[in-house]
DRENLUM-70500 format. One record per residue (C-alpha): chain; z, y negated, x negated. Coordinates in steps of 0.2 Angstrom, whole numbers, plus 2048, in hexadecimal, padded with zeros to 3 digits. Each point is the difference from the previous one (the first is absolute). Example, Ala and Ser with C-alpha at 12.3 -4.5 7.8 and 13.67 -1.06 7.14 Angstrom:
% residues 2
<unit:A; pz:827; py:816; px:7C2>;
<unit:A; pz:7FD; py:7EF; px:7FA>;
//
This chain:
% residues 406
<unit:A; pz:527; py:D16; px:C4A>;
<unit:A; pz:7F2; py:805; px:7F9>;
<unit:A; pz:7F3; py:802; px:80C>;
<unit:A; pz:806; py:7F0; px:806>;
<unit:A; pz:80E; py:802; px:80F>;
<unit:A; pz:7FB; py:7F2; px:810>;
<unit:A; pz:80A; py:7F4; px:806>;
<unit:A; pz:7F8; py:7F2; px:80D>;
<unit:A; pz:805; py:7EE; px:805>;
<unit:A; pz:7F7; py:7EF; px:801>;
<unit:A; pz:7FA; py:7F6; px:7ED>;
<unit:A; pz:80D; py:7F6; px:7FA>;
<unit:A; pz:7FC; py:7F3; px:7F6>;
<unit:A; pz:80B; py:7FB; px:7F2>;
<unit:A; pz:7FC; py:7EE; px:7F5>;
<unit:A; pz:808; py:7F8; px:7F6>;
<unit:A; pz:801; py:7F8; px:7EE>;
<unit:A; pz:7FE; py:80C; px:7F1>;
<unit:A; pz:801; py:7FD; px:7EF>;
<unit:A; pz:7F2; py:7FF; px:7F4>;
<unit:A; pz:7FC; py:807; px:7EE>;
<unit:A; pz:809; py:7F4; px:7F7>;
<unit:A; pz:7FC; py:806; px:7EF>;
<unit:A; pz:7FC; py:812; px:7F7>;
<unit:A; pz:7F2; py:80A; px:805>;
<unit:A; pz:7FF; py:7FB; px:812>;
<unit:A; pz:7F0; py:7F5; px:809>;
<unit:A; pz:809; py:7F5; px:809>;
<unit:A; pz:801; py:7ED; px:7F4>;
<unit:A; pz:80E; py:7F6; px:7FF>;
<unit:A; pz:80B; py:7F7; px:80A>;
<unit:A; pz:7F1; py:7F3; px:807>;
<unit:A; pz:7F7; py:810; px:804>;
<unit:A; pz:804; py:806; px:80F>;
<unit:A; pz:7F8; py:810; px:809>;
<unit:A; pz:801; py:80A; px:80E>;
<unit:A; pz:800; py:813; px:7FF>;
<unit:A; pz:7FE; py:808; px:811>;
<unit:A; pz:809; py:814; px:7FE>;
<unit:A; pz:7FF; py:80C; px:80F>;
<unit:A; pz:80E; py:80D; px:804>;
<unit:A; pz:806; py:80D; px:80E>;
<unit:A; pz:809; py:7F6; px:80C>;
<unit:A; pz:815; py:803; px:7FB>;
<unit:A; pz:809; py:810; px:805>;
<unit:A; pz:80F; py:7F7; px:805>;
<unit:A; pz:807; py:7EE; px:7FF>;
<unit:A; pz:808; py:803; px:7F1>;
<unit:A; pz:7F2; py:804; px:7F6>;
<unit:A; pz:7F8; py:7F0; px:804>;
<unit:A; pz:80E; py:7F7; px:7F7>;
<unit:A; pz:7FC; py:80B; px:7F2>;
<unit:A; pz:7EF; py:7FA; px:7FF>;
<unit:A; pz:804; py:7F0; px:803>;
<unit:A; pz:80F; py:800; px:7F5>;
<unit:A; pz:7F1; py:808; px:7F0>;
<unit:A; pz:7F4; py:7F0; px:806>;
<unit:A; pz:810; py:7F2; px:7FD>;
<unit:A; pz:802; py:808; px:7ED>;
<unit:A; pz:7EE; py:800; px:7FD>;
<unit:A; pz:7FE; py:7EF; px:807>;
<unit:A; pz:80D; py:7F9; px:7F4>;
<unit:A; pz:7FB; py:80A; px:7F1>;
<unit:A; pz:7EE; py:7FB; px:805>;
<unit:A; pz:7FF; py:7EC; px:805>;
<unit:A; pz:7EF; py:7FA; px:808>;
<unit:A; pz:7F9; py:810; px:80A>;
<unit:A; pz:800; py:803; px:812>;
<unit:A; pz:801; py:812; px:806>;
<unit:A; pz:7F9; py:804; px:811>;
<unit:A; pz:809; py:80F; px:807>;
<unit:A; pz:7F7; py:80A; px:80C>;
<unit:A; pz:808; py:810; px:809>;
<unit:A; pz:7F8; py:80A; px:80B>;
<unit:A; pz:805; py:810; px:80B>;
<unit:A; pz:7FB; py:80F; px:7F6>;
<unit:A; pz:7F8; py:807; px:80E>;
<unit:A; pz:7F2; py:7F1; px:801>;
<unit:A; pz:801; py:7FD; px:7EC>;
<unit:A; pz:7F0; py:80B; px:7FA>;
<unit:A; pz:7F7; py:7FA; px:80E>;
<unit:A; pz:804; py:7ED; px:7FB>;
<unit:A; pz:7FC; py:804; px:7EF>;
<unit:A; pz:7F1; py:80A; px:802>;
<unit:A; pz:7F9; py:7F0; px:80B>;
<unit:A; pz:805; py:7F2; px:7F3>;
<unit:A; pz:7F6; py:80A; px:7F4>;
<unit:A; pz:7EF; py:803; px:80B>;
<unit:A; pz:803; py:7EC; px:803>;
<unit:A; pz:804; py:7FE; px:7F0>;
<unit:A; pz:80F; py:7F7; px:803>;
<unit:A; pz:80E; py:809; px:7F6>;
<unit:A; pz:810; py:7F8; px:7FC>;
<unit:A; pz:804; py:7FE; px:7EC>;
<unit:A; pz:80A; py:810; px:801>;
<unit:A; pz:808; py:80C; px:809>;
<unit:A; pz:808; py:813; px:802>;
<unit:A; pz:7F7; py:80D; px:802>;
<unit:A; pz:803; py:811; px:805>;
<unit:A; pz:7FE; py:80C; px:7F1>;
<unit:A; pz:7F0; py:80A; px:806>;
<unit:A; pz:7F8; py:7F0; px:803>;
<unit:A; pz:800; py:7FA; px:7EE>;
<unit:A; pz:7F3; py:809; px:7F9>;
<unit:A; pz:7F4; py:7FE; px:80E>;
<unit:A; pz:800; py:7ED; px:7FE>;
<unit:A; pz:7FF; py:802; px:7EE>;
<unit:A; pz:7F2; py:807; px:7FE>;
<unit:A; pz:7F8; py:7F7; px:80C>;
<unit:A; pz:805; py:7F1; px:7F7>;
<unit:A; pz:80B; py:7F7; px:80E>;
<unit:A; pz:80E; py:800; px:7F4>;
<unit:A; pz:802; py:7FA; px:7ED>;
<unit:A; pz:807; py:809; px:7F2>;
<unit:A; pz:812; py:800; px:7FB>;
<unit:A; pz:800; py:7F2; px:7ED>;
<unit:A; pz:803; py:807; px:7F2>;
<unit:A; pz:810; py:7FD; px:7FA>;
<unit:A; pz:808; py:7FA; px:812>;
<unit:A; pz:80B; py:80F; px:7FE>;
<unit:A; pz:807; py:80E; px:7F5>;
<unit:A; pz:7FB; py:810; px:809>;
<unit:A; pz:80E; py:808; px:7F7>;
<unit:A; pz:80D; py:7F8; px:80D>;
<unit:A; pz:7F9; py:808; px:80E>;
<unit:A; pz:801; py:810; px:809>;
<unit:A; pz:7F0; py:809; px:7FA>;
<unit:A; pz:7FB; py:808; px:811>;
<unit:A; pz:803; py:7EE; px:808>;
<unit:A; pz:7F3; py:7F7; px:7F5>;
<unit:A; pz:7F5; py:80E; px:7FF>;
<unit:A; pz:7FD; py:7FB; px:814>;
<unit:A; pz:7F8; py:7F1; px:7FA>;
<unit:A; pz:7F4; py:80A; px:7F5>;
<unit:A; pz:7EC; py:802; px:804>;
<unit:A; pz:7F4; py:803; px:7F3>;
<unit:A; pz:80D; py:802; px:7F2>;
<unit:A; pz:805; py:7ED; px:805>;
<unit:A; pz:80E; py:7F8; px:807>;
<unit:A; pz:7FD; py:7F5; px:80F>;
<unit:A; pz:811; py:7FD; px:807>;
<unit:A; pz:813; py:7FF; px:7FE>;
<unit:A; pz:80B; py:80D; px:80B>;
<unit:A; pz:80E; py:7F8; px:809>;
<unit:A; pz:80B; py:80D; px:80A>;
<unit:A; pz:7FA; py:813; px:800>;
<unit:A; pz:808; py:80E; px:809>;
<unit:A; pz:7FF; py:813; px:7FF>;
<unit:A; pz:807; py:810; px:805>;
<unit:A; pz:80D; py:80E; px:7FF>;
<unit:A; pz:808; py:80D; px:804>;
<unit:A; pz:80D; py:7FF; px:80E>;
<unit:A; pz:80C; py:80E; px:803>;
<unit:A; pz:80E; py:806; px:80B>;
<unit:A; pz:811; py:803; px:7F4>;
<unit:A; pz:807; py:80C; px:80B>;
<unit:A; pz:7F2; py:80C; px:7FF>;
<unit:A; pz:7F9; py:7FA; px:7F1>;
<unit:A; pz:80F; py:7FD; px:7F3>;
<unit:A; pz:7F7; py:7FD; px:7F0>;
<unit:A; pz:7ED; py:7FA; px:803>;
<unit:A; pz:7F0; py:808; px:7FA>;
<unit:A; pz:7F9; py:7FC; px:7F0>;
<unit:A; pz:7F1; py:809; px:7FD>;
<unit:A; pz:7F3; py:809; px:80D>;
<unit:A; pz:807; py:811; px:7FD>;
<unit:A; pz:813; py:7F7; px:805>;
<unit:A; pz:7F6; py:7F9; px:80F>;
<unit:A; pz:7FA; py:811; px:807>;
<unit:A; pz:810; py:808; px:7FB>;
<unit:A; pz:80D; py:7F5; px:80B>;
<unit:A; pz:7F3; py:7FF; px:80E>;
<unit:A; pz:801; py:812; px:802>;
<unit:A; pz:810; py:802; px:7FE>;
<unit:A; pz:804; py:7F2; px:80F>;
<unit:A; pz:7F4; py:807; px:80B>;
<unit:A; pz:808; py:813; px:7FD>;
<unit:A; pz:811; py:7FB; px:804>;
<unit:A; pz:7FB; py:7F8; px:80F>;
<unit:A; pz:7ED; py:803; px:80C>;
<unit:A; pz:803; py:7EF; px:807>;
<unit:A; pz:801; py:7F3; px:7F2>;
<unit:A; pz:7F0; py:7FF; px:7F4>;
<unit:A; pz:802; py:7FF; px:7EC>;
<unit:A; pz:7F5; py:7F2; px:800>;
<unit:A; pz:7F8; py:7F3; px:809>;
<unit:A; pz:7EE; py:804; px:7FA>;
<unit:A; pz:7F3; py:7F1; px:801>;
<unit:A; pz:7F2; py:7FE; px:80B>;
<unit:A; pz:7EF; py:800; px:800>;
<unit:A; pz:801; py:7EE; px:805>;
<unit:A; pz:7FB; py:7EE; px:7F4>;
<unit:A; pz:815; py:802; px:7FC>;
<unit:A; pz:7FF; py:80E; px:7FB>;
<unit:A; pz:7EF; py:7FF; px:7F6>;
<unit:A; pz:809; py:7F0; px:7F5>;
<unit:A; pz:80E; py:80B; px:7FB>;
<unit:A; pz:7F7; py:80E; px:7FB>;
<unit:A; pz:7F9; py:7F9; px:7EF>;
<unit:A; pz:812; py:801; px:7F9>;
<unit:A; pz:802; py:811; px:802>;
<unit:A; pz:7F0; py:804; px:7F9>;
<unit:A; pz:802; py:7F5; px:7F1>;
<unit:A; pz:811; py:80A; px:800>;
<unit:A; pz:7F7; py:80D; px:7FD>;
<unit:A; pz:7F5; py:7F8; px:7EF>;
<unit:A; pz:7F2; py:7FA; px:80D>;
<unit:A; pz:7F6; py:7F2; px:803>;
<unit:A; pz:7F8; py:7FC; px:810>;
<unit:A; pz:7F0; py:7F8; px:7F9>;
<unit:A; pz:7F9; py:7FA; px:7F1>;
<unit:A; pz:7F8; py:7EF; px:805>;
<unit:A; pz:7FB; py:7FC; px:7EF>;
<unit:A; pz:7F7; py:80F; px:7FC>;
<unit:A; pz:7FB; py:800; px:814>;
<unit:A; pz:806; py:80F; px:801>;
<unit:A; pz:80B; py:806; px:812>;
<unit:A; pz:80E; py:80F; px:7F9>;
<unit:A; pz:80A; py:806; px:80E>;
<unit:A; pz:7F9; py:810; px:805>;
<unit:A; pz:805; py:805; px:7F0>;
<unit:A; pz:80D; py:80B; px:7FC>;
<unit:A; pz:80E; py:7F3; px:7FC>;
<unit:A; pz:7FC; py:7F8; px:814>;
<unit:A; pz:7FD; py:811; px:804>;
<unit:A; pz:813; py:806; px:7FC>;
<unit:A; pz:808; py:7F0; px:808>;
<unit:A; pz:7F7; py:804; px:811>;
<unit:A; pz:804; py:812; px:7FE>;
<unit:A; pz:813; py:7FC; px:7FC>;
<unit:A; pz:7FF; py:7F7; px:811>;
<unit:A; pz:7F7; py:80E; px:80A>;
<unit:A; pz:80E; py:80C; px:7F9>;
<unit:A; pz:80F; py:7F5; px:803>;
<unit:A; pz:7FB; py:801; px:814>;
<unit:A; pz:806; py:814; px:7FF>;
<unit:A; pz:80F; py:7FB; px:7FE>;
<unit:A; pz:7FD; py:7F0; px:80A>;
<unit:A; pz:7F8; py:804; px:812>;
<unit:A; pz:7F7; py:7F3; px:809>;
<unit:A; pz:809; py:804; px:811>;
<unit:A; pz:80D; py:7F7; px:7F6>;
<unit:A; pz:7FB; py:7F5; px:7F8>;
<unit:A; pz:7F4; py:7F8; px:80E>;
<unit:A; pz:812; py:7FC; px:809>;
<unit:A; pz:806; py:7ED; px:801>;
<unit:A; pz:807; py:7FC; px:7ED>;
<unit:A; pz:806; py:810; px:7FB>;
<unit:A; pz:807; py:7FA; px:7EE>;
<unit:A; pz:80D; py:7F3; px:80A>;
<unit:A; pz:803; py:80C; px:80C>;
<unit:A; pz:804; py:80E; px:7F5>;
<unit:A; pz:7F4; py:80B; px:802>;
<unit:A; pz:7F5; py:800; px:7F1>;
<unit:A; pz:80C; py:7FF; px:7EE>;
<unit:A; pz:7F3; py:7F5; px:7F7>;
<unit:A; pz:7F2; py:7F2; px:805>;
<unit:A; pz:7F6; py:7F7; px:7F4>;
<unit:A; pz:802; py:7ED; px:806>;
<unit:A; pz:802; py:7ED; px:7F6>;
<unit:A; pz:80C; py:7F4; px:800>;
<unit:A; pz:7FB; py:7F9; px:80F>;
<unit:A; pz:80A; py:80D; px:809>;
<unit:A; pz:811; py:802; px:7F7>;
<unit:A; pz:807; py:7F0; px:80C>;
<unit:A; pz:7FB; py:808; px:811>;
<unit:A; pz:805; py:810; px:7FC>;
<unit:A; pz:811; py:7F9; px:7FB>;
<unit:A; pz:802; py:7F6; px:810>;
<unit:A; pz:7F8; py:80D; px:80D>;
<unit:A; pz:808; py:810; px:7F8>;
<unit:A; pz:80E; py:7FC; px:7F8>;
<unit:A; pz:805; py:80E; px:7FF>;
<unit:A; pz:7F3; py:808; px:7F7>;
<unit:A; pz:807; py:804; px:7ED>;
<unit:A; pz:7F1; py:7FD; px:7F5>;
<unit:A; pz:7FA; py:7FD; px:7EE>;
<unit:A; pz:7EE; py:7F9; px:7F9>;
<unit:A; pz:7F9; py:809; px:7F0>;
<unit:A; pz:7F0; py:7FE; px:7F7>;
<unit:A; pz:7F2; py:80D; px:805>;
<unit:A; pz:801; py:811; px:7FC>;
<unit:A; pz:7F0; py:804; px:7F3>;
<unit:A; pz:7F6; py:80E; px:7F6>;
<unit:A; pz:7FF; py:7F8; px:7F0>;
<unit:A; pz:803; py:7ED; px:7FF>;
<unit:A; pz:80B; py:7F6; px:80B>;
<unit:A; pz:7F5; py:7F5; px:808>;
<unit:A; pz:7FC; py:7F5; px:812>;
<unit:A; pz:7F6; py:7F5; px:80A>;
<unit:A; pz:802; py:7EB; px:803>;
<unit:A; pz:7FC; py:7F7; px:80C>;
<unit:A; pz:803; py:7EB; px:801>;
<unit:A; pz:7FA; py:7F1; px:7FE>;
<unit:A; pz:7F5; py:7F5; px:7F2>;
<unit:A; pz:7FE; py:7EE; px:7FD>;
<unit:A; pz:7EB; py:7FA; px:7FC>;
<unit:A; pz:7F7; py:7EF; px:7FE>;
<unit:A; pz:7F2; py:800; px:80C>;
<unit:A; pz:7ED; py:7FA; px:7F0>;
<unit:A; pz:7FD; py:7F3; px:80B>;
<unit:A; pz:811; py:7F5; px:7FC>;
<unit:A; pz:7FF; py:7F1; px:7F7>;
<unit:A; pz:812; py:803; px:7F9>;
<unit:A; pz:800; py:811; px:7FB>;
<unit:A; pz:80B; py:7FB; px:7F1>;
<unit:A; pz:80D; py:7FA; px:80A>;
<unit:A; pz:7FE; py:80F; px:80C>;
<unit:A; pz:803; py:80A; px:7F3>;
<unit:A; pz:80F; py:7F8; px:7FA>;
<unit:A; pz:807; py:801; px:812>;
<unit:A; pz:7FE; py:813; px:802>;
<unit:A; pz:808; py:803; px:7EC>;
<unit:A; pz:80F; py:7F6; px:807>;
<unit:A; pz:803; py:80A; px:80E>;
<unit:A; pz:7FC; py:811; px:7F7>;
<unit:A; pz:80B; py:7F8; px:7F3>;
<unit:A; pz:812; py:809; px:7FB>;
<unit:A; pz:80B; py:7F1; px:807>;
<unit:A; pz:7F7; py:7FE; px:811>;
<unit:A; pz:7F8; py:812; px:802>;
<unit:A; pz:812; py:80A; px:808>;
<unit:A; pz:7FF; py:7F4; px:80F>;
<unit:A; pz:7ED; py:7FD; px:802>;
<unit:A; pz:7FD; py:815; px:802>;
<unit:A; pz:812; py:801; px:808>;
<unit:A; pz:7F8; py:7F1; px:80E>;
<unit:A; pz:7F1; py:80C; px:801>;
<unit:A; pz:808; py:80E; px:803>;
<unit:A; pz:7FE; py:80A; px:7F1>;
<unit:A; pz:806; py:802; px:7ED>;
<unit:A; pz:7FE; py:7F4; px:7F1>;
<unit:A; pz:7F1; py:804; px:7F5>;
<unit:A; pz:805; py:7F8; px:7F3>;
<unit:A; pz:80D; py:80B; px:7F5>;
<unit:A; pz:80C; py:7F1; px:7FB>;
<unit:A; pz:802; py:7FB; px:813>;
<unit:A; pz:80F; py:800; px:808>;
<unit:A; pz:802; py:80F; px:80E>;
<unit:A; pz:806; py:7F7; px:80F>;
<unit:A; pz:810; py:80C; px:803>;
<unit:A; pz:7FE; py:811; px:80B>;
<unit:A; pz:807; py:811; px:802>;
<unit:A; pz:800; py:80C; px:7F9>;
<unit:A; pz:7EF; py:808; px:802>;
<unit:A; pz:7F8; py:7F3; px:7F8>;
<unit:A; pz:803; py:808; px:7F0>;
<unit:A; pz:7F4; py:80D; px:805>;
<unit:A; pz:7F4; py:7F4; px:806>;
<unit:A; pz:7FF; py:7F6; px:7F0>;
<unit:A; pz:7FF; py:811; px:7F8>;
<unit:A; pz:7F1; py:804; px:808>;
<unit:A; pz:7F8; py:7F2; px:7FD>;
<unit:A; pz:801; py:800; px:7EB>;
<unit:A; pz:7F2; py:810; px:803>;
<unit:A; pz:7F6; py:7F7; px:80E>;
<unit:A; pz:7EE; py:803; px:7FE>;
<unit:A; pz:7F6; py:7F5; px:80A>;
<unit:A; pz:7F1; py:801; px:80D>;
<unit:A; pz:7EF; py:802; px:7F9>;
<unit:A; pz:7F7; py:7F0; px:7FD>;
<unit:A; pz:7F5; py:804; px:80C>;
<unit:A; pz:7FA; py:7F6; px:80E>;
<unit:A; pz:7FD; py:80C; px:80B>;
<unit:A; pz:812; py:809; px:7FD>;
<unit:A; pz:805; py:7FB; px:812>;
<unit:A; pz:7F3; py:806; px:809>;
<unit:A; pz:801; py:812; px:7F4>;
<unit:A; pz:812; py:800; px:805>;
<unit:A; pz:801; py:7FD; px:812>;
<unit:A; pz:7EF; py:80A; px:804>;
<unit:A; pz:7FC; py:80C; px:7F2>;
<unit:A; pz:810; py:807; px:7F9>;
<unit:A; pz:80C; py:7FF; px:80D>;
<unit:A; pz:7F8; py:80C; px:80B>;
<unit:A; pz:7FC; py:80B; px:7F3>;
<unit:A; pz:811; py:801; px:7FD>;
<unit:A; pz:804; py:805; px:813>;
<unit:A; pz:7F3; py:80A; px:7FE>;
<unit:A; pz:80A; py:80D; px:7F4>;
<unit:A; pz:80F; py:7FC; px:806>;
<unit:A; pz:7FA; py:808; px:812>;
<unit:A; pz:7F6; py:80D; px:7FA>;
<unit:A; pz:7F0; py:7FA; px:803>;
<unit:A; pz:7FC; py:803; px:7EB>;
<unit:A; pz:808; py:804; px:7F2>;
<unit:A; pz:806; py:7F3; px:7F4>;
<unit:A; pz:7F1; py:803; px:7F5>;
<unit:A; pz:7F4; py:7FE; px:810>;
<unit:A; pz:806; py:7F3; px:808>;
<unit:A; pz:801; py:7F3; px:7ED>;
<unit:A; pz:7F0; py:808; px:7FB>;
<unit:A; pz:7F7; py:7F9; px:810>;
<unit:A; pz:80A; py:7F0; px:800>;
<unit:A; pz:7FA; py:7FD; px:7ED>;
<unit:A; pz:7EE; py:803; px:805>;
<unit:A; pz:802; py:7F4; px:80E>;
<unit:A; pz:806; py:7F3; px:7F3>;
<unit:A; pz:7F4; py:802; px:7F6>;
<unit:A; pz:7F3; py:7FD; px:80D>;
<unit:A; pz:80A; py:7EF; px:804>;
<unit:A; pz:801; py:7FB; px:7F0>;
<unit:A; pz:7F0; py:803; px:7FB>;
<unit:A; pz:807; py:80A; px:7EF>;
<unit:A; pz:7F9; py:810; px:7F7>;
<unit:A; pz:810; py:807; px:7F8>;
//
């Protein structure tokens, strides 16, 4: 997901015999030229998407004769850790994902090259899945999966879901008047969840949470302001003593939740019979949302960065790009690709995603999440300081990190 959800298991290692540039626009020679390019992934969700995988390396190996790939996957949970130690020892595989925040951080300390020109056409691509690989106005990086949220809702209570924030604060009342005991919304927390969420509404609103360009941090203004002030209101109608209870969307006691694809499966098999719907966010003034995912980058020290590149087009690439995000556990990026089949609520979902704005190339955006403007965010939400208060604070405290004037 965005922020990177864990998994944790032992490094797997897979080798075998990978194909090689055999013509236009790849590094890798001809057929007496062989190579090895070593790529480093998350260890596989399930068996079946390590036949995926493996299924993507046999068709580049035969498109691509003379090249070995050298897959490595390793658990998420040890995989910045790995990374973060092959790059002190400078020992960095060819290429490898990356989690979305990451990418700026090692581009612009110059631990990863920037995208070729002409390797691919922009215009096939979802906008706020490339723009993750931005830093500096450049691109480092292919997206591969990316993921986002929505807005999940009970159809018994809530028949025709919310489509602006008005709509939002309207039906929330209206549930939590009819009856004390069930919340109109499951509000966020003040928590690093609830923290990567929030730039969607407040870019539903017109916002934008920084401007890294200009070095500029904008949430405490009004835009940010309204979105955290939207949430604060929503808990009248949405009491914590409720909320606070063990999953209260599943079990019917708050009518709407903002969740990801991620959950749609287990809420089918542990309440099914729980009759809900997925919609895009409710907004201010612009339909709008958050990403979260994974990217693709090859490491500066590579001595086969063209044929690392040509890899990671050809899993970002329409034919292969449906399985290769569906293996990872997210959405294509590419706008051709074929959607491995779903429910439903994957509408929505892909909805959403067409006005994803993506994190600030920031390296630092982690730690301003996690520490800075999630508890500022509790912070409002309990009381403690008004909306205004508690982003005014945060922004200054951003500031200080950043080292930035504006």
């Amino acid at each position: 997901m965005g922020r990177g959800l864990v998994r944790g298991a032992v490094v797997a290692t897979l080798a075998t015999a990978l194909a090689a540039c055999g013509g236009s626009g790849g590094g890798g020679g001809g057929q007496g030229d062989a190579k090895q390019l070593t790529f480093w992934m998350y260890q596989d969700r399930t068996p079946q998407a390590g036949q995926v995988i493996e299924k993507v390396r046999q068709d580049f190996e035969q498109a691509n004769p003379g090249v070995t790939v050298k897959i490595v996957k390793i658990p998420k949970d040890d995989y910045n850790t790995k990374l973060g130690s092959a790059v002190a020892g400078k020992s960095t595989p060819d290429a490898g994902i990356l989690d979305q925040p990451l990418v700026s951080k090692y581009a612009l300390d110059g631990t990863i090259k920037e995208v070729p020109a002409g390797l691919i056409d922009e215009a096939d691509y979802y906008k706020g899945a490339l723009d993750t690989n931005r830093a500096g106005g450049k691109l480092y990086g292919l997206p591969q999966d990316q993921t986002t949220v929505a807005l999940f809702y009970n159809k018994k209570l809530v028949p025709a879901p919310p489509k602006t924030w008005d709509d939002l604060k309207r039906i929330s009342a209206q549930v939590h008047a009819a009856d004390a005991n069930v919340a109109g919304m499951n509000v966020p927390k003040g928590d690093g969840y609830g923290a990567w969420m929030f730039p969607g509404v407040v870019h539903g609103a017109g916002g934008e949470m920084v401007d890294d360009a200009g070095k500029k941090v904008l949430f405490d203004q009004q835009p940010a302001v309204e979105a955290l002030q939207l949430w604060v209101d929503l808990q009248q109608s949405s009491p914590r003593k409720i909320t606070d209870s063990d999953k209260p969307f599943e079990n019917g006691l708050a009518a709407m939740t903002i969740s990801g694809p991620w959950d749609v499966p287990t809420i089918r098999e542990q309440f099914p019979d729980l009759d809900f719907g997925v919609a895009p966010l409710p907004y201010k003034s612009e339909p709008a949302g958050n990403i979260g995912g994974e990217d693709s980058v090859v490491f500066s020290a590579s001595p086969n960065a063209d044929l690392a590149w040509k890899w990671l087009a050809f899993l970002a690439g329409a034919e292969h790009n449906g399985a290769v995000a569906d293996a990872f556990g997210g959405f294509p990026v590419h706008l051709k690709a074929r959607v491995v089949a779903g429910g439903p609520e994957q509408a929505a979902f892909l909805d959403q995603l067409k006005v994803a704005h993506a994190r600030p190339a920031v390296p630092q955006w982690i730690q301003v999440n996690d520490e800075i403007i999630a508890p500022a965010i509790e912070s409002a939400l309990t009381g403690k300081a008004t909306a205004q208060q508690a982003l005014s604070d945060a922004a200054g405290r951003t500031r200080s990190l950043l080292g930035w004037n504006g």
